[in-house]
C-alpha angles and dihedrals in degrees: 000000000000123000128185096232093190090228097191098173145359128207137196129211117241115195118221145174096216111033087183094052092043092052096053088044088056092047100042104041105022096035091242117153126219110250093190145322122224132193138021105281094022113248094162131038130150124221127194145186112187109315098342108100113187115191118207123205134188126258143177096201142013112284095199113049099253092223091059100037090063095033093061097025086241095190135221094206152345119226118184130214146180091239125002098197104073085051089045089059110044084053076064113054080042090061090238107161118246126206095197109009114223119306145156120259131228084242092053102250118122112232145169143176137241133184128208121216084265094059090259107158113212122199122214117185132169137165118300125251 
């Protein structure tokens, strides 16, 4: 049996030392904008940019071992968009580090990959040209 659910959005969960200091991160350098805050001091906030809604929750220490996390490119989250490129550029004029800067895929699609101040890797994919 097949139902229309009605899905809207999605979310991840990013891990972070400082949800105060990620949030303003997300909002400074990716144009995110902060949803809501909560607790004093804050352990749990959620960011957003059209429909991609990135939660951040407090941590004392990494959840993901940072060596493998780079090693395998163990993502955080996967935002889609129409076209990659324009986004791709305007992280760089805005000096975000990027951990592979935008390409094309085997499959067609154009991605590329941030990382938060925690080592959260952020993957950004849109059609392809």
């Amino acid at each position: 049996m097949s139902w229309r659910l009605g899905i809207r959005h999605t979310s991840s969960y990013d891990y972070v030392r400082d949800v105060v200091a990620s949030s303003e991160f997300y909002s400074r350098k990716l144009g995110f904008s902060v949803a809501f805050t909560y607790g004093e001091p804050p352990f749990y906030a959620q960011v957003f940019r059209d429909g991609a809604r990135l939660n951040l929750r407090h941590v004392d220490a990494p959840v993901v071992d940072p060596v493998r996390r780079d090693a395998e490119q163990l993502l955080a989250a996967s935002i889609t968009l129409e076209d990659a490129k324009p986004l791709f550029v305007e992280y760089q004029r805005l000096g975000v580090e990027f951990v592979q800067p935008l390409r094309t895929e085997p499959w067609g699609a154009r991605t590329f990959i941030v990382r938060d101040p925690d080592g959260n890797l952020l993957l950004f994919a849109g059609r392809g040209e």
